[in-house]
N, C-alpha and C positions, 0 to 999 in steps of 0.2 A: 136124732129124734124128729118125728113129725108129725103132722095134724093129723095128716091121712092123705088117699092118694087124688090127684085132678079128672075132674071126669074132662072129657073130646080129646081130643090131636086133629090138629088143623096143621098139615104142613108147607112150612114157606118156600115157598120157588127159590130163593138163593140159600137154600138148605141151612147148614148150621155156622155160614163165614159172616158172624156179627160182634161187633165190639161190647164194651161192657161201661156204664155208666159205676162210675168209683167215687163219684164225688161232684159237689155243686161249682158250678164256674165261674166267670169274672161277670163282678155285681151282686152274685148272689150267696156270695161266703162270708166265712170267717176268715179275711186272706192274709195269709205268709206272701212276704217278697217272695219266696219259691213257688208259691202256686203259679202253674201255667198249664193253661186249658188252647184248646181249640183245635189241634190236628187229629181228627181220629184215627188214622191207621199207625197212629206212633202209640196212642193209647192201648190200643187193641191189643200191641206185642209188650205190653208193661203188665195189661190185668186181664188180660179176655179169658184167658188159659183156665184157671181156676175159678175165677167169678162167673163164666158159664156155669159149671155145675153149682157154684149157691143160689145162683137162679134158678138152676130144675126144684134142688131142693126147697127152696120159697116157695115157688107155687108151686109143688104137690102137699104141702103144708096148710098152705089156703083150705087146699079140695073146695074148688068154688064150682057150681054148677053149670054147664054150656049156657050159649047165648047171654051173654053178659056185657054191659058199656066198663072199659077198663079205662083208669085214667094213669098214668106212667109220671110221675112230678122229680125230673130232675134225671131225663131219661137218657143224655150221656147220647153211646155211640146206639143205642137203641137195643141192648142184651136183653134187658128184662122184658121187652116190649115184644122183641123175638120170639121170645119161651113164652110167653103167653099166648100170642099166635101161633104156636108151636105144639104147644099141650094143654091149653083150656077152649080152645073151640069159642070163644069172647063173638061177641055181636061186633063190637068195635072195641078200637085201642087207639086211645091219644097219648101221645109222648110229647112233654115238654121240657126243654131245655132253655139256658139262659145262654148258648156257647149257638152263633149259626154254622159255628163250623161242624159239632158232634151233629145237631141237626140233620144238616145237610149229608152227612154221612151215615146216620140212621135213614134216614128217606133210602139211600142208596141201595140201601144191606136189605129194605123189607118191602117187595114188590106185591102188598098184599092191598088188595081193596079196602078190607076193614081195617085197617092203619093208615092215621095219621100224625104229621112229627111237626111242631110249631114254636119258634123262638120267643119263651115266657118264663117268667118267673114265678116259683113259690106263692109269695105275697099276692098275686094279684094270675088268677087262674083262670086260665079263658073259656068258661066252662060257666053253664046256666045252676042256680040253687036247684039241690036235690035231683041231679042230671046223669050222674056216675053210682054204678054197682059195687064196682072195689077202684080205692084211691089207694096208692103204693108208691113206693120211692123205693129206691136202691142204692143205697151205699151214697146218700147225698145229705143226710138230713143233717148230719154233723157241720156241715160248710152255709148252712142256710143262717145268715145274720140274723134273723128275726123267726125263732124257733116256733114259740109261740102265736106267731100270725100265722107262719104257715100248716102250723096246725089246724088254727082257728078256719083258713080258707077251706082244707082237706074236709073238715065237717062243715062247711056252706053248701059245699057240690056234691057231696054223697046223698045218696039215697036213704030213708027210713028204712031199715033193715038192712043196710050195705055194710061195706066193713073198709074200714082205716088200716094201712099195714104199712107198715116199713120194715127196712134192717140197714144195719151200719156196722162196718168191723170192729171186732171187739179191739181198740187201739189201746186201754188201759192192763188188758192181760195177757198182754203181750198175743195177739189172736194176729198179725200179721207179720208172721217172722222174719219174710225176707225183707221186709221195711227197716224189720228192727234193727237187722241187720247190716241193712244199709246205714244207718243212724247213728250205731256205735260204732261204726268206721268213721263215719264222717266229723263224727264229736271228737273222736280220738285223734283225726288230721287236724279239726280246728274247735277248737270248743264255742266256738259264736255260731255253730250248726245247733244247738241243743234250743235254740227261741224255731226251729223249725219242724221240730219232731211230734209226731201226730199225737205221741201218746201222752205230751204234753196240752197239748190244743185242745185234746176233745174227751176231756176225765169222765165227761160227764157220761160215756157210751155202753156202760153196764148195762144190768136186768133192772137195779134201782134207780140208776140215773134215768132212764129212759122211762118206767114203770112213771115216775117221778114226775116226770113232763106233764105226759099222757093226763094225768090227775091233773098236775096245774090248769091245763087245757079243757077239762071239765071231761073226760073221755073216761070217764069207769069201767072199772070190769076189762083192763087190758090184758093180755098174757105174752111170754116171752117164751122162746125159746135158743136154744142154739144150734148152729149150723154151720159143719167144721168140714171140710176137706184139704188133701196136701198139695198145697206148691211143689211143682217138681222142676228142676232145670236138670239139660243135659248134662250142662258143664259149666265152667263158670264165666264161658263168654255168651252162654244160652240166659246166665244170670246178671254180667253188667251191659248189655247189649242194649237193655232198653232203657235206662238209665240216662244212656247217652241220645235219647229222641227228643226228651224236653217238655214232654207232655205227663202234667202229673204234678204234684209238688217234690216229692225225691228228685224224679229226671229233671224236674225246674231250676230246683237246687243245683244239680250234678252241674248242667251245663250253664249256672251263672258264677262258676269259678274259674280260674285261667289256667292256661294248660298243666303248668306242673302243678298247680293243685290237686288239679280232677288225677295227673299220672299217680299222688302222692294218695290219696283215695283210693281207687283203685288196686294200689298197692295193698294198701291196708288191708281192704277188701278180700284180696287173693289170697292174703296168708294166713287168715281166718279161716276162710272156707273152704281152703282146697281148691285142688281143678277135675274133681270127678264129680259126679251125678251129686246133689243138691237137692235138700227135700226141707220143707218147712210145713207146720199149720198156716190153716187160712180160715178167721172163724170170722164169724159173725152172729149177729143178736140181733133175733125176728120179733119182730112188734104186732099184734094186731088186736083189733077190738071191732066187735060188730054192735052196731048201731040202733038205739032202738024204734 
């Protein structure tokens, strides 16, 4: 399902080789000892593959008009920031991250004039009152410790008539499988894996929980949708291969056990899923509400 289609295509000089923003980083989460942020081409081969297309599908959902100030809150290796210069034609686009290293690797990936990428947080947004056209996040807003402020900031630097938008994966309905997957292997090797499991951390990622916010936040008149595509892996070292990078909280996890653990995991792993082709849902729940 979606809103409708994006009017421009503005395309990027390093074509479509960018990472994807999954989640908020060190300082600005809800953090598990697993959570570990900061390499983005280890990110890249954990989430890029699929979270690329819930970025197309996000913004042609928008359908936001050309020339537009975009601001990116929580903007990772710089994917959603990409597809916006990519298919809305945007005046400009800021990404900010709390990670210099996604940062600095978003800078890398988007040799666009009207993009810029800046080490900042949620709470506190480097951006003038009523300065931005559409504010959006991507897969972050669940690891932001102070929901509700970074809300509150989102509507300081929008525009009268602009629009607030997020999405985050649906972690309570089971919307990312091969997580899930990862999880009840990992529970079944050790059971003190179950305090790191998303679908625990972030109940609150539904249509209501979210709808829910939005109102505490003083933001009326929100609407949700969903946005599902499938994970695919070749095989099933195309599936624990990134596991083992470190970047993420599953790979943070993976690689803070010792070696027969992670072999004993693993194991788990393989005899679950098999060793051919490997398909799972990848959903997510799009937020937005325009301004009056």
């Amino acid at each position: 399902m979606a809103y409708g289609g994006c009017a421009g295509v503005a395309r990027l000089a390093c074509g479509w080789e960018w990472g994807f923003a999954c989640a908020w980083r060190i300082g600005m989460r809800k953090e598990s000892k697993s959570d570990a942020w900061g390499a983005g081409p280890n990110y890249e081969q954990y989430m890029c593959r699929w979270s690329r297309e819930i970025a197309r599908e996000f913004v042609a959902g928008l359908d936001p008009p050309a020339g537009l100030d975009w601001l990116d809150v929580g903007c990772g290796t710089g994917a959603l920031s990409a597809t916006i210069l990519e298919r809305c034609a945007p005046r400009s686009v800021l990404g900010v991250d709390q990670s210099e290293g996604f940062v600095e690797h978003a800078r890398s990936l988007a040799p666009d004039a009207r993009a810029r990428f800046a080490v900042a947080g949620a709470s506190a947004l480097p951006c003038s009152d009523g300065s931005i056209d559409v504010v959006t996040s991507a897969l972050a807003y669940n690891f932001f410790p102070d929901r509700p402020g970074a809300l509150a900031e989102m509507q300081r630097v929008v525009r009268p008539g602009g629009t607030v938008s997020l999405y985050v994966w649906d972690y309570p309905g089971g919307g990312m499988g091969f997580m899930d997957a990862f999880w009840r292997a990992a529970v079944a090797t050790n059971a003190a894996a179950e305090a790191h499991v998303e679908r625990g951390r972030f109940s609150f990622c539904t249509p209501d929980g979210l709808l829910g916010e939005f109102r505490r936040a003083g933001l009326e008149g929100a609407e949700v949708r969903t946005i599902e595509v499938i994970s695919h892996f070749e095989d099933f070292e195309d599936f624990w291969r990134p596991f083992t990078l470190g970047t993420g909280p599953a790979p943070g996890y993976c690689m803070s056990l010792d070696e027969a653990e992670r072999r004993r995991l693993r194991e788990n792993l393989e005899s679950d899923l098999g060793g051919g082709g490997i398909e799972f849902p990848a959903r997510a729940w799009a937020v937005r509400v325009r301004m009056g």
